[in-house]
N, C-alpha and C positions, 0 to 999 in steps of 0.2 A: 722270227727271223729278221736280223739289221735291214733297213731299206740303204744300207752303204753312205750318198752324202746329203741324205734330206734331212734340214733341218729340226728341230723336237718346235714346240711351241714353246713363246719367250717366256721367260721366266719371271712372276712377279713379285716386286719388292716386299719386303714385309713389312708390317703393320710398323717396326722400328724403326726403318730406314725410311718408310713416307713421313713420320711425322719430325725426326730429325733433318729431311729435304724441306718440310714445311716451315720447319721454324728458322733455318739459316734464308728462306726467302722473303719470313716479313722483317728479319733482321735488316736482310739486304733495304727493303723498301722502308725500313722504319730510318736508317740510316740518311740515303735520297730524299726524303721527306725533311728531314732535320738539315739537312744541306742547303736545302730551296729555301728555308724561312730564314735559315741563318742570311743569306746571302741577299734574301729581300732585304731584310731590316739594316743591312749593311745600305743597301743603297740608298732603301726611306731615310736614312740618317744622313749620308752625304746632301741629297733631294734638299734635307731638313736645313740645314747647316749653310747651304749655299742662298737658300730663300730668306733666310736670317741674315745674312750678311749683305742682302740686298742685292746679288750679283745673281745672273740667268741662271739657269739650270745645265742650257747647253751653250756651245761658243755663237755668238753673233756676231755679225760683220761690224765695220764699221758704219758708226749711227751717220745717216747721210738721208738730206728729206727726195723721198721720189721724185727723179726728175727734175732735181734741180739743175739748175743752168750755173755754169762756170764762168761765163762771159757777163758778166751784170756789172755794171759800174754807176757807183754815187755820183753826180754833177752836179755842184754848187757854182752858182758865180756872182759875185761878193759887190760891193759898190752900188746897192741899190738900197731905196726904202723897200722895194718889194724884195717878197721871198723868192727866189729864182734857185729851187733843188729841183732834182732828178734824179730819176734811175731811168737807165738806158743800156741796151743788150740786145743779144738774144739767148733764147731759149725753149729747150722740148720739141726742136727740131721744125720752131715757127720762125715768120718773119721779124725782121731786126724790131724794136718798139722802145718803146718811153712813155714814162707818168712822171707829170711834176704834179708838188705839193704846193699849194695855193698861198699865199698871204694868208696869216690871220688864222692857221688850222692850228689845233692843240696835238701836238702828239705830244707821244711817253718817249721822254730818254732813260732808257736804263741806266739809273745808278744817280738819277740828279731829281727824278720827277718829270710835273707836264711842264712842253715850254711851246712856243708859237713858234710855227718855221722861220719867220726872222731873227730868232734868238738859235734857233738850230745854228744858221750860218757863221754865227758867230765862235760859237763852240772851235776847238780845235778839231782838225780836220778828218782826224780816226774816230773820233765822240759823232761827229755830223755825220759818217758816213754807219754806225751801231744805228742814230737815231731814225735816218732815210730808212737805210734796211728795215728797221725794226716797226715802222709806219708803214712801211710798201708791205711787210709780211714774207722779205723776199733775200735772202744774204746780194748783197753787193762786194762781188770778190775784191775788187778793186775801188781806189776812187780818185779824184783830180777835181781841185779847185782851182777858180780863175780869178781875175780881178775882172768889173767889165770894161776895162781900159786894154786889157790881152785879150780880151774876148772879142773887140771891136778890132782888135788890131790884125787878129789872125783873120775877121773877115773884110776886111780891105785887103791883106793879103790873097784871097780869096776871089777880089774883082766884085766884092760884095755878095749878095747873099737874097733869094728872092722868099718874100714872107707874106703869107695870107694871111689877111691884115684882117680882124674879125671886128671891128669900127673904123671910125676916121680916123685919120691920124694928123695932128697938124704939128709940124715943125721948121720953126722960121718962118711964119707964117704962111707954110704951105703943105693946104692939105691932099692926104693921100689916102687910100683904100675908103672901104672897106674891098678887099681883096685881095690877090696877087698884086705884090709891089716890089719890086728891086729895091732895096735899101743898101746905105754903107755902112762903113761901122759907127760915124760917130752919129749917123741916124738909129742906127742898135740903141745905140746909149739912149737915146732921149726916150726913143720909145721904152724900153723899159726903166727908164727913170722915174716917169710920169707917172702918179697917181692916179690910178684911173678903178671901177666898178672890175672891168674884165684884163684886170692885172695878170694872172694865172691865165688865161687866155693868150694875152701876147705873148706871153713868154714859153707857150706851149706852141706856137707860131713860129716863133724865131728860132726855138730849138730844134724843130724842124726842118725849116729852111738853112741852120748850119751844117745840119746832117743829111741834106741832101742828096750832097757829095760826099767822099771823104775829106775833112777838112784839114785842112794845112796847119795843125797843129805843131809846134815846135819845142821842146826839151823847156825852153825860156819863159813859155807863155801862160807854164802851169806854177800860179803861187805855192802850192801845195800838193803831193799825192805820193802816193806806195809806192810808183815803178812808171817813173813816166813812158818808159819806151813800151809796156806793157801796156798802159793807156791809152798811148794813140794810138798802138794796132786797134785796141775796141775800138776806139772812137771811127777809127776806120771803116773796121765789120760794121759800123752800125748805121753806115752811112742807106739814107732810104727811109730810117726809122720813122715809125708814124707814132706821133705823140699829142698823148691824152691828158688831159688835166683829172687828177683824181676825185673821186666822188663825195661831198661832204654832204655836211648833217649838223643844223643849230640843237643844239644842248636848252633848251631852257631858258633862253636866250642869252646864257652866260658865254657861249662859249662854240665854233665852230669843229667838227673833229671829221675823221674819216666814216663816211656812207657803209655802212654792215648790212649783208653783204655783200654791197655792189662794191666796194673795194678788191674784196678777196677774188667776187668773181671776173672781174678785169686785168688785173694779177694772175692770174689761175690763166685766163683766156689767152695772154696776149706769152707768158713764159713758161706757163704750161705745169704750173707749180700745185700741191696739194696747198689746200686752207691749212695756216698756220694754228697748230696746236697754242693754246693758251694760257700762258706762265705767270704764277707771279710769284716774285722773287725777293723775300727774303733777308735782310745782314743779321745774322746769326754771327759773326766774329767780329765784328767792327772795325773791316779793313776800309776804309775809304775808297769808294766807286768800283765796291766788288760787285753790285750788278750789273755796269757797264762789261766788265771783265766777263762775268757769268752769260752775258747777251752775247760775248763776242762768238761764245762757244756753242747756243744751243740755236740761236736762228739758224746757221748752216744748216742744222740737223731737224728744219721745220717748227721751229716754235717763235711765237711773237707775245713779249714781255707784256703784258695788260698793266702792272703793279708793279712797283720798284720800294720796296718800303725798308724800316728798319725792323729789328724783332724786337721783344721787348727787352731782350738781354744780349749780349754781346756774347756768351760766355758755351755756346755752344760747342762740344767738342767736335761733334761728327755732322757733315750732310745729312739734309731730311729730304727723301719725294718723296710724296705723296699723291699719288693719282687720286685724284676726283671720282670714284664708282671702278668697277672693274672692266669697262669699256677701256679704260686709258690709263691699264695697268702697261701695255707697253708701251705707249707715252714713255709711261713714267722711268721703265727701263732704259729706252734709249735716250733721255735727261741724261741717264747715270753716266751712261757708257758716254756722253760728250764730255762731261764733268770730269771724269776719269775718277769719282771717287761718292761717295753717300750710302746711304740704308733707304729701301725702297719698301713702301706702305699702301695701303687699300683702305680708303676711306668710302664711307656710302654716303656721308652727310653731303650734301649739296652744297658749294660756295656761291652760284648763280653767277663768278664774275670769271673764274678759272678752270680749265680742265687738269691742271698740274699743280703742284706748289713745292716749291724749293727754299726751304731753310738751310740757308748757305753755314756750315760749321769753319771749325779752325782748323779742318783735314784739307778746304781746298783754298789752294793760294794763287789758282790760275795762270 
């Protein structure tokens, strides 16, 4: 007799219908499977392609060195046997500071070779302000040079200028310091005119004591610079700056150069900068002072030129980096991105002198 609406027990597929179920399911899955590899090896390829052409893999910002300071300005002032540079700013959210370069130091100009800070001065005034930067370790966004006949004159302007006088000092036959001394400007002059052992000392005294205040700079008093009214605001900000003479180092007795790395670490300390990455650079096309150009671009971005050489051919088509080990493959990447163009490489061989190398081609015209 029917139990009326109770269901029967379910009814099960036959032996036809499971294995026709079974085989549209490893269809389906052999399908997905064949989807996933196709779609790897699509991207291994793109991956491939872009690490070929030397450009990242994914987008990166613009190359910019950490924490670097915006406000850095190159100070030359001309009219002397001694060397009278500087860099002066602030930065990394320290107090305002300064480093001059001594008489008599060797640094690297990018794109000419080594020359002594008195031959720096000489230089035109965007070459002197690559060469400061590129010896401090540090971009100097800006720069202003003086004659020390405007130099003396904006501090008599000034009511004069009070300088810790680091020996005696005699002019006119009268002596002054060792100390805090009021001077005028055409006592500036002398003093830094003078030949004297602690040359770079005075003059790391006086630039002090101009920047005490803010000084009474004027449109007129600067020989040379990028943006004078940009200028004297720094010169402004920086007023208070405590200034250091930077740290050298005899060569062998040929030759005095920058202290390593008591330089970097002074640098670092007072602007708040990472240790400049280590370049050397390069003419692969044989444009004339394409490694001043090439410095102009990659210091910003933390790097300081050790070598400025020729290649042995001119005839390069493309940019080369090449990092030094794979520690400083992104080094080498962000080179690229300031360069805006090259093929980027992985070398393990040791240079002992470089962490970068950039063989400049006839793709970059700067």
């Amino acid at each position: 007799m029917s139990s009326g609406g109770a269901a029967g027990p379910p009814v099960r597929p036959s032996r036809a219908e499971r294995t026709d179920a079974a085989t549209r399911r490893r269809r389906i899955e052999a399908i997905v499977a064949v989807c996933l590899v196709v779609v790897g090896l699509v991207f291994a390829a793109v991956q491939l392609r872009a690490k070929l052409a030397g450009a990242p893999s994914s987008p990166s910002p613009t190359p910019t060195a950490p924490g670097a300071p915006s406000t850095l300005l190159a100070v030359s002032v001309t009219g002397s046997p001694n060397a009278l540079l500087g860099v002066v700013g602030t930065g990394g959210g320290r107090p305002s500071a300064g480093v001059v370069l001594p008489g008599g130091m060797t640094v690297i100009v990018p794109g000419q070779g080594d020359a002594l800070t008195q031959q720096v001065q000489a230089l035109p005034a965007s070459s002197m302000r690559v060469a400061v930067s590129n010896a401090a370790g540090v971009w100097a966004a800006h720069y202003a040079v003086m004659t020390l006949d405007t130099f003396s004159a904006t501090i008599d302007r000034a009511g004069g200028i009070s300088v810790d006088l680091p020996d005696i000092f005699i002019a006119e036959g009268q002596a002054s310091g060792p100390g805090p001394t009021h001077l005028s400007g055409a006592q500036v002059q002398t003093l830094l005119r003078q030949r004297s052992d602690d040359a770079a000392a005075r003059w790391a005294a006086t630039l002090q004591g101009f920047l005490a205040v803010p000084p009474p700079v004027q449109p007129g008093d600067l020989a040379d610079t990028d943006d004078a009214a940009v200028v004297i605001a720094q010169l402004s900000a920086a007023a208070g700056a405590q200034i250091q003479v930077a740290p050298t180092e005899d060569v062998g007795g040929s030759a005095t150069i920058a202290a390593q790395p008591a330089m970097d670490q002074l640098i670092g300390g007072l602007f708040g900068t990472p240790t400049p990455v280590r370049a050397l650079v390069q003419n692969g096309n044989g444009e004339p002072g394409i490694g001043e150009t090439v410095a102009t671009d990659i210091i910003p971005a933390g790097f300081r030129v050790v070598l400025s050489q020729n290649a042995t051919t001119f005839n390069h088509p493309t940019t080369q980096i090449v990092a030094i080990g794979a520690d400083h493959q992104a080094d080498a990447q962000r080179a690229r991105q300031a360069l805006g163009v090259g093929t980027v490489a992985v070398t393990q061989v040791p240079s002992g002198l470089a962490d970068v190398t950039i063989l400049v081609g006839r793709d970059f015209r700067g």
